[in-house]
N, C-alpha and C positions, 0 to 999 in steps of 0.2 A: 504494500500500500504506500503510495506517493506522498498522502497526508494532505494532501488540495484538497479543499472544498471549494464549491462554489455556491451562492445563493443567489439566488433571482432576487432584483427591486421591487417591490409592487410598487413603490411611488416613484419607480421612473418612467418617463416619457418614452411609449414605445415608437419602433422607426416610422412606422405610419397610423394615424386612427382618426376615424370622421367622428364629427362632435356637430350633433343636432342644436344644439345652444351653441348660443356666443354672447358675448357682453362687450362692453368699450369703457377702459379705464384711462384715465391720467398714466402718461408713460412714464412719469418719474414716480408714481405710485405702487406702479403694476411689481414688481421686487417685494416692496415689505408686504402688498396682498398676498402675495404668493409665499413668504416669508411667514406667514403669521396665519397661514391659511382661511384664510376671509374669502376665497377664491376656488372653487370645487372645480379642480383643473382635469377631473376623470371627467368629468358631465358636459363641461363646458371651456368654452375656448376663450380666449380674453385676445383684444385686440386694443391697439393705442386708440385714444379718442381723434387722433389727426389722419384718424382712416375713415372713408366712407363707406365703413361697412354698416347694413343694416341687423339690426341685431333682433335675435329670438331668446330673451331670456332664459333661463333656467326657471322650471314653475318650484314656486313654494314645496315643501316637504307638507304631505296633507297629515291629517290631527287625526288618529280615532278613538273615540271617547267609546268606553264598554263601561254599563252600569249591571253591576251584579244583582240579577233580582231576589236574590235572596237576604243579602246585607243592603243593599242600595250603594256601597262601596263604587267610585268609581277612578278610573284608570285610564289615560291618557298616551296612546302610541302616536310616535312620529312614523309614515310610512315615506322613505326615503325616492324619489322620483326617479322612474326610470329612464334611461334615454333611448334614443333608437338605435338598435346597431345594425352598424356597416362594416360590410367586408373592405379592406383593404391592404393589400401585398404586393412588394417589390417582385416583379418578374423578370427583369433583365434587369443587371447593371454593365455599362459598358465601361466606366469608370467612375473614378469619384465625382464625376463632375456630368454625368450621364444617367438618368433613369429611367426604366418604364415599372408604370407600377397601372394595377390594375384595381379597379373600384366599383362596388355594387353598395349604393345605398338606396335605404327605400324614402329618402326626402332630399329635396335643397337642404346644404348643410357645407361644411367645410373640411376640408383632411387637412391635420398638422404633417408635416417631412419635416423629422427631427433633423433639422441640417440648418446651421445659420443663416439668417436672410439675410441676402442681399438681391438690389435691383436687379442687378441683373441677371439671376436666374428667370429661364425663361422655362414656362408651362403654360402646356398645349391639349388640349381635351377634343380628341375629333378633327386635326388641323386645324382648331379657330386657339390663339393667342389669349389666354387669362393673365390679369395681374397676378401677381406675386404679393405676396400680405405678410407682415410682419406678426405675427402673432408671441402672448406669454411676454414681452417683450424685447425675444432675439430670433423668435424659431421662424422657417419657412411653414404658409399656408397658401390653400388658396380653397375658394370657390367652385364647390359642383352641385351639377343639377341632380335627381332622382334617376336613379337607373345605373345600367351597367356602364361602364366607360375603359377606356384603354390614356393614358396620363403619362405623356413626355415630359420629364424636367429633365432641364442641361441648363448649366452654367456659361454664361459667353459675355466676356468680355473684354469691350474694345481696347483696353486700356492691359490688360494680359498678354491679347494675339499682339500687340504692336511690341511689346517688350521686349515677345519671341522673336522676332525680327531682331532683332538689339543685340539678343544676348546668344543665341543660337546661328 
């Protein structure tokens, strides 16, 4: 025996997952929310308020009152609110900087790609051109419709290839 262990995160951010909610916070705030957990980042996706994204809250956690008819005793459950889930999986990677990933949700909704945003990642759903979103306040997201889809992200920028020139 080697003596490794390994244990799985459950509170880390997996490589791709669609979140039926979103919210918009102050982006010098989005850290201590996230920090202090004020922010249910399984359920819901958090985006800076200098985005114009529209947003589908997270519903309240609903209340259920049970009254014992026998004592009249009563007892208050929070039932925690589900979200809808969606499939999504990397299916090709051609490099770091290259992805197909594939997606079935059953709403509009949004997939985080745990990979740092920047503008100039470019994603593509169907050959039509989607923004790039900042989400959490550093991760790449973006914008999909209901249904099955096939999801090109690549990285390209202008200011890289010209370097390569340069320095190669």
């Amino acid at each position: 025996q080697s003596g490794i262990q390994m244990k799985m995160n459950s509170q880390a951010f997996p490589r791709t997952k669609f979140y039926a909610y979103s919210q918009v916070e102050r982006h010098d705030n989005i850290p201590s929310l996230l920090k202090n957990q004020e922010i249910d980042y399984h359920h819901s996706i958090v985006f800076d308020s200098d985005s114009d994204i529209k947003t589908n809250p997270l519903p309240k956690p609903e209340k259920l009152v049970h009254i014992d008819s026998l004592t009249g005793d009563t007892t208050t459950t929070q039932v925690s609110t589900k979200s809808p889930i969606g499939q999504t999986k990397i299916i090709k990677s051609k490099s770091m900087s290259e992805y197909t990933i594939e997606v079935d949700v059953p709403q509009e909704g949004f997939v985080l790609f745990n990979e740092n945003y920047h503008p100039d990642w470019r994603i593509s759903i169907q050959d039509q051109e989607i923004k790039p979103l900042r989400a959490f306040h550093t991760l790449l997201a973006f914008e999909v419709p209901q249904g099955k889809h096939i999801v090109q992200i690549r990285f390209s920028s202008r200011s890289v290839e010209t370097s390569k020139v340069f320095i190669f």
